[in-house]
C-alpha positions in Angstrom: 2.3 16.9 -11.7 -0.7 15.6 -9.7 -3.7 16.8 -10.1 -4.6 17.9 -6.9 -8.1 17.9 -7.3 -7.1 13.8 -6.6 -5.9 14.5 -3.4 -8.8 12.8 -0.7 -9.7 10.8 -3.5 -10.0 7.1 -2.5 -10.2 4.3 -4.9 -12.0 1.5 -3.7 -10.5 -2.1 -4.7 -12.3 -4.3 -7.5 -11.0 -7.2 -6.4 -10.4 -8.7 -3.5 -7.5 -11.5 -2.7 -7.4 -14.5 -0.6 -4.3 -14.7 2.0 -2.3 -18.1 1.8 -0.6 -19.7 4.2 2.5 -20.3 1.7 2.3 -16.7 1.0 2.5 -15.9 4.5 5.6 -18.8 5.0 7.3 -17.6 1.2 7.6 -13.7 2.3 8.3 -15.0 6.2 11.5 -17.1 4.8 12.6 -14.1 2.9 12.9 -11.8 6.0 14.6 -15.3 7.8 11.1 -15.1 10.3 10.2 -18.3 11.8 6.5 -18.0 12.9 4.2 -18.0 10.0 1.2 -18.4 11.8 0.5 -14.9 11.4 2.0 -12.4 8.4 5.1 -10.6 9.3 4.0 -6.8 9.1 5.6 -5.7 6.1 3.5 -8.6 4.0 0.3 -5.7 3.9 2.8 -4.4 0.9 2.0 -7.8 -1.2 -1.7 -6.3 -1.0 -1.2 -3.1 -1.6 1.5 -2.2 -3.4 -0.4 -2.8 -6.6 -3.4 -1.1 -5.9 -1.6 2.0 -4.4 0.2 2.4 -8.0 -2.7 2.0 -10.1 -4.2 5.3 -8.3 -1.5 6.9 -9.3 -1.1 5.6 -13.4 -1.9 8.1 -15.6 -1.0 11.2 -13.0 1.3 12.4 -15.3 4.2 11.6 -12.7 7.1 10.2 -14.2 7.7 6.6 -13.0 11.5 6.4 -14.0 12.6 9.6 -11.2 10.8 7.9 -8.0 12.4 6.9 -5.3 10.5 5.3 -1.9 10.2 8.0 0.8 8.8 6.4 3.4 6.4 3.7 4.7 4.3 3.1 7.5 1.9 1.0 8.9 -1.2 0.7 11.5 -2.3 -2.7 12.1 -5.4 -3.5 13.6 -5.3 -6.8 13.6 -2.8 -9.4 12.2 -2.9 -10.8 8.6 -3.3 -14.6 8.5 -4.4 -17.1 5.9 -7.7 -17.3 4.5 -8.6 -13.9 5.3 -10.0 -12.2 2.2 -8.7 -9.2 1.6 -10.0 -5.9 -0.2 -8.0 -3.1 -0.8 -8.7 1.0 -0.6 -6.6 3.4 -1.6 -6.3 7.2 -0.9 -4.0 10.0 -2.0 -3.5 11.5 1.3 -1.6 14.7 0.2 0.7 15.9 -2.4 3.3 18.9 -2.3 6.0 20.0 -4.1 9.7 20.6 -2.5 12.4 22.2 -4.2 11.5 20.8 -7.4 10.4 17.7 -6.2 6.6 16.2 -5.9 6.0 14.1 -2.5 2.9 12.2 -2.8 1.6 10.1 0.3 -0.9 7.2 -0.5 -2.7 5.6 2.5 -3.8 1.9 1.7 -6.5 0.1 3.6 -6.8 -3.5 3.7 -10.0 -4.7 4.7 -12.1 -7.7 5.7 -15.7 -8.0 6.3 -16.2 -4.1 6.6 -13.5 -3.8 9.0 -9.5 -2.7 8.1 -7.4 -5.3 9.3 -4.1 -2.9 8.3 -3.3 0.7 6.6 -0.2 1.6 5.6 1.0 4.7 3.6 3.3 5.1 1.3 5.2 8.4 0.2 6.8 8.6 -3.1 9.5 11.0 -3.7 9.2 11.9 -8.1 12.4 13.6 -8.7 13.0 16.8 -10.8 
């Protein structure tokens, strides 16, 4: 179980990455888009996803019984290459349903001080 003294906590990233533009056409091709001038909205996962699960290692949820709940996104502005990217991440809430823990983390990418795009994830960890 989460602790939820966690929940509000947000993690700012280290690190911060660098868009491509062969990033941008790569994960483009994959979802059969044509423009790649800008990143097709789902791309903000490439980003995030990682940081989003390190806030959660060493919760003491069990990684083999998740299943993807739900995702979302806000974009303020479209991703495009050569913007360098930094990463926050906060566990927005956490409750248990029949058995099951529901945790929602909300992911900001941002550059220069500014967030280009959140997006929250909610993880279902099975009983």
């Amino acid at each position: 179980m989460l602790n939820p003294d966690l929940v509000g906590s947000t993690f700012v990233g280290a690190t911060s990455t660098t868009i491509s533009a062969e990033s941008i056409a790569a994960f483009a091709m994959a979802l059969g888009e044509a423009d790649t001038h800008i990143a097709p909205p789902t791309y903000a996962i490439t980003i995030s996803l990682e940081q989003s699960q390190a806030v959660l290692e060493g919760s003491g949820l069990d990684w083999s019984r998740v299943v993807h709940g739900d995702q979302k996104f806000a974009i303020n502005r479209p991703l495009t290459a050569g913007m360098v990217i930094t990463c926050n991440s906060t566990i927005e809430s956490a409750r248990m349903v029949a058995g099951n823990e529901i945790v929602t983390v909300r992911s900001d990418l941002v550059e220069s001080g500014d967030v280009a795009v959140s997006s929250w994830s909610t993880l279902v960890f099975r009983a």
